[in-house]
Each structure stands twice: as C-alpha cells, then as structure tokens.
C-alpha positions, 0 to 999 in steps of 0.5 A, a space after each residue: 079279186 082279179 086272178 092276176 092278184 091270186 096267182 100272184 099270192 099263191 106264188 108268194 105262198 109257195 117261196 114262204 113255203 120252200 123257205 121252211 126248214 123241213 123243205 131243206 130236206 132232200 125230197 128222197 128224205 122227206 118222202 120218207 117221212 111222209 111215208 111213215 105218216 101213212 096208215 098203211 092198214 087204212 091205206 087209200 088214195 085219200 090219204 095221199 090227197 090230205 097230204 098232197 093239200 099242205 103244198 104244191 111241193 108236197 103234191 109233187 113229191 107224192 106224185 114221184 115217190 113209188 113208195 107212196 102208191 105201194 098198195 093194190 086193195 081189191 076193195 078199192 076201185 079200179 081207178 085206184 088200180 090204175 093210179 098205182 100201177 102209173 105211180 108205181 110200175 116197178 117197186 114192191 107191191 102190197 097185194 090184198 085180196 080180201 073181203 070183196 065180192 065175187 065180181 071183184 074177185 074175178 076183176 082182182 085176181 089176173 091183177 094180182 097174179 100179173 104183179 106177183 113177181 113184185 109182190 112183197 105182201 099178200 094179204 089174203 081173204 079166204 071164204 067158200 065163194 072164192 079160190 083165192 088160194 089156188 088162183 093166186 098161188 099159181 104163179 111164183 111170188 120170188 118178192 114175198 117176205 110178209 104172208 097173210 091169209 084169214 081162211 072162213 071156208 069149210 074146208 082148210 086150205 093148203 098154200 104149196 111150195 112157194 118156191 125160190 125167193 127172198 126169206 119171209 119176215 112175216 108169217 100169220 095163217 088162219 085155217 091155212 096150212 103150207 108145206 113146213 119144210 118150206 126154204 123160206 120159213 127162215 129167220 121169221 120175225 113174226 110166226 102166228 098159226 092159228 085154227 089148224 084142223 089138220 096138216 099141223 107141223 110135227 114136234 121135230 118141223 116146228 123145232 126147226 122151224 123156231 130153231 131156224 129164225 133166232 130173231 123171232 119176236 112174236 110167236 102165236 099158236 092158238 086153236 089147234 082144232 079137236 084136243 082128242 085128235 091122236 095126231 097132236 100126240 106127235 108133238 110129244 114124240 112123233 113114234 109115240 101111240 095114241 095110248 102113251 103115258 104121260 111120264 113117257 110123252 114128258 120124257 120125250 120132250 128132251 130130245 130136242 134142244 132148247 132154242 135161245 130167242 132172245 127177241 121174242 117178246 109175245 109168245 101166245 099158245 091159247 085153246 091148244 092141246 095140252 102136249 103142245 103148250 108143254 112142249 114150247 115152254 119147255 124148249 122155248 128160251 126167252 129172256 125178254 118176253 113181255 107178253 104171255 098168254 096160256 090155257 090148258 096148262 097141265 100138271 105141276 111140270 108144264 106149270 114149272 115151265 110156264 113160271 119159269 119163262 114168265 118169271 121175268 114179268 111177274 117179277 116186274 108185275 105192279 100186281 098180281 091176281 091168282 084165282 083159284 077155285 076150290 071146287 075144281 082143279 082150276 086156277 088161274 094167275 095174271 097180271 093187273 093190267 091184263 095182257 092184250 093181243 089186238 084182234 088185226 093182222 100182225 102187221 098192225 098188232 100192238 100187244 098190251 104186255 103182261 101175263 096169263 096163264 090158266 092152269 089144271 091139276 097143279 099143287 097150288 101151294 107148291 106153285 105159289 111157294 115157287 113164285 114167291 121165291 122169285 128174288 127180285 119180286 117187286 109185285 104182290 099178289 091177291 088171292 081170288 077165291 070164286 067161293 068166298 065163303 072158302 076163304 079161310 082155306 087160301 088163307 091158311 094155305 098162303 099163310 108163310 106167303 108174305 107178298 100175298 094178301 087175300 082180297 075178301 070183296 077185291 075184284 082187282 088190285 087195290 
C-alpha cells in the first residue's frame, strides 16, 4: 500500500480521534485524568508509553505534563533520570532511593541530593551497605510532606532536624527515629512508627504529637523493641521508677487530656508494651474507626478502653468470634472478616476494617457482659473454646448472654 494512502488514513484517524468528547476537555483537564490512571507504586516510563499508544494527542499531552514524569526511581535506569528531569525541570519530585546496589547508590544520591529542594516524597531504603540516611539528609528538604524509610541496618537510624518547610502529610519509619519536636510533625495525615529499639517519644512528645494533627486518619505503632526496657515506663509517667505499681502508672494516664480525632479511621498498636497500648486508647477518641488492631492488652481497664474505642465496629460487626482458652489468662475477640493491614507503604496501604484485639488477664464474663450491653448490637458472637472438651465451662459462663451462641465444632461464623 503506497505511504501516501497510510499517511493519509492515519490522518483521518486522528480527526475521528479529536471528535471524541473526552478530546473536549482542556488538555490541563485530561492530563489530570491521565494521572490518576497511573500506578504510582509500580511508576515506570512504561506506562507513559501504553498511554502515549491511544493517540498522537495523548503522546503530546504526556510529553508536556510535569506531573506525568514526577518520579525519580534509583531502581530505574539512568535514562529514565534523565527523561524526567527533561520532562519535569521544576515540579515536585517523588524521591526513591530503595533497594539498589552499591553501585547505584553512588550514581543515585548526588541526584537525589541536587533535587532535594523540589522533593515532595523520599522514599527510603536503608541497609548496612549504605549511608542513605546521612548522605541525603544533609541537604534541607523545605518541599517534603511524605516521609518514608524502611531501615534493615543493624544499627537505628536517627533522621535530624528537617529544618524550615511545609508540614508533613505522611509520616512511616521502620527502625527510624527523628527529633519528635520536630516543627513539621504537624497536622499529620498518616503517623506509622514501627520497630523502634530506642530513641521512642516520651508519653507527653506523642500526646502533642497526636494532640497537633487533629485530621489524622491512619495511626500505627507496632514493635517497640524489648517489652522489659525500663524506658517504656515513660509512656506511663515519665518521673515514674522502673519498679512503679500498676495502680500508679494507671493513675497517671490522666494527666493528659484526651484528643478528639474524628478522622482516624485505623489505629494498629501490635507487639507493643503493655503501658503503651493502655496509654493510646485511653487518651485517644475516635468516633469513626474502622480498623483496629491490638496485643498485649492488659488487665480489665485497659480491656475497657479497648471495648469502649471499638464499640462502634463490633456494633456494626456481621459476626464475632471470641476465643478463650481456659488453660491461660488468654482471650481473644475479632471480627468475621478479620481486619487487614497490606504490607506496602502507606501511600499505597488499603486496609480491610475490622476488629482484633488480644487480651490477658481480664474477667472474661465482666468483659462479655460489657459487650453484650452494647445498644445497638446488631452482630452475634461465637465462643471459641481452644479446649473443646471445656465447653460446657463457656457455656455456663455466657449463659445470660443472648447474642452468644457457642460453636461446638465452628471454625468461623456460620
């Protein structure tokens, strides 16, 4: 077929193509519902291509929109460095420095340490065979709203003053610590402090961190390091001794204020010391959570807490489980389905609501009694016994407990 008649065809396809009414849009317009058809966690040049294929009015539209090139991947080639910073010299930059060898790295950080200004993200990937921490944080970051940093090295890593900037929005550190008076740590979105072995915020540094960012949606707290470390005992009362009583360290809960976040809607605290689980659901208030995870619940009081916060879902629950074994001070009360908390960066993280909490040394029939008192307890529960032959002892237990029915055989809801 002569090039003339192809030329000629593919023109007429591109008329039928700027006839159609998502070509009405103003190009501003439609590169922003390009955007969002990105997956920004998989970001790749390749993306850009499948689209740029729909059209020559798509190709251009992508080739002209920063937005569309806002990623800097060190596990991306040079080239795509390059297309990105041609595409984009001068809009907000998503940093990620993670999972690249030691080679790359090198290359990678005076990138990342020249675009700091600009940079609104910074994903970081920390292990024993970098510096990423020291190297990129030597330079201001006066753009950054979303901080992210997965630390594998043996040792933790301290992220220092970020100095002046906008506040941030995100906030999710593994093995990672930073100066919790921090001017930015303010009006958070997202706080996510997992595996900290040392350097922990004080019971009074994370009120007013919570008590500073009222709009926060996702808080999670998750594997504090040794629960025997005497410097948990702060988050009870900072001028408390390691050999305080339990009644004492309670009391002392109530010298802070409760804070009201009426958008939290997850609020995960697993393999955290005991003081530490009682001290945020008794100063924590959130009306609209849907997702909660707990262990090492301790005691009747800290159990009331728990209830009380969750309340709302087991109400709404379809079906609940409780397991309780008689052979320990162990029980457990969840929701069907059970909750679920994506292992991905927060960014990315879309949780499953719902409700689990493991509990030791509570009375369970006073607990079960508080549940059941619930007035709008639309759920039933099923009691798991982990000693079949002891059923009789949960059914006598919950006799005067009309929303429980015991499962002999159930593994689940029925």
């Amino acid at each position: 077929m002569p090039k003339s008649i192809l030329r000629e065809a593919a023109h007429q396809n591109r008329l039928r193509n700027a006839q159609a009414p998502i070509h009405r849009l103003p190009p501003e317009l439609l590169a922003e519902i390009m955007v969002y058809t990105i997956d920004w966690m998989y970001w790749g040049t390749w993306q850009l291509r499948i689209l740029a294929t729909v059209s020559t009015y798509w190709r251009d539209i992508i080739l002209s929109s920063p937005r569309c090139w806002s990623v800097l991947d060190g596990l991306h080639e040079p080239q795509e460095w390059k297309a990105v910073l041609a595409h984009n010299p001068a809009g907000v930059i998503d940093l990620r420095c993670a999972g690249f060898s030691h080679e790359r790295v090198e290359e990678f950080v005076p990138l990342a340490v020249a675009e700091a200004p600009r940079t609104g993200t910074l994903t970081l990937w920390v292990d024993d065979e970098n510096d990423l921490v020291e190297r990129v944080f030597s330079v201001p970051f006066p753009a950054l709203r979303d901080l992210l940093i997965h630390n594998s090295a043996t040792d933790q890593k301290v992220i220092p003053l970020l100095g002046d900037g906008v506040n941030l929005r995100h906030v999710e550190l593994y093995r990672t610590g930073m100066r919790w008076d921090e001017p930015r740590l303010t009006d958070l979105t997202t706080l996510c402090l997992a595996a900290l072995v040392g350097g922990v915020p004080t019971a009074s540094q994370l009120h007013t961190l919570l008590s500073c960012s009222p709009n926060l949606e996702r808080l999670r707290i998750t594997d504090w390091g040794d629960f025997a470390d005497a410097s948990y005992l702060q988050f009870i009362d900072d001028s408390e001794s390691s050999d305080a009583e339990s009644s004492r360290q309670h009391a002392s809960l109530h010298k802070f204020p409760p804070i009201q976040l009426n958008r939290l809607s997850a609020l995960i605290t697993t393999y955290l010391p005991p003081e530490v689980v009682a001290f945020l659901f008794t100063i924590i208030r959130a009306p609209s959570c849907q997702t909660v995870l707990v262990t090492h619940g301790v005691g009747d009081k800290t159990a009331n807490s728990i209830l009380d916060f969750a309340l709302p879902i087991i109400e709404d629950a379809p079906c609940m489980v409780l397991t309780i074994d008689p052979n320990s001070s162990y029980i457990r009360i969840s929701s069907e389905p059970m909750p679920g908390i994506p292992a991905t960066w927060v960014l990315w993280s879309k949780d499953i609501p719902g409700f689990d909490a493991q509990l030791m040394n509570v009375d369970v029939k006073a607990l079960s009694m508080r549940i059941a008192g619930a007035a709008n307890l639309n759920s039933h529960f099923v009691v798991m016994p982990l000693v079949p032959s002891e059923e009789h002892i949960f059914e006598d237990l919950l006799s005067d407990l009309e929303v429980v029915r015991c499962a002999k055989q159930s593994s689940g809801c029925q």
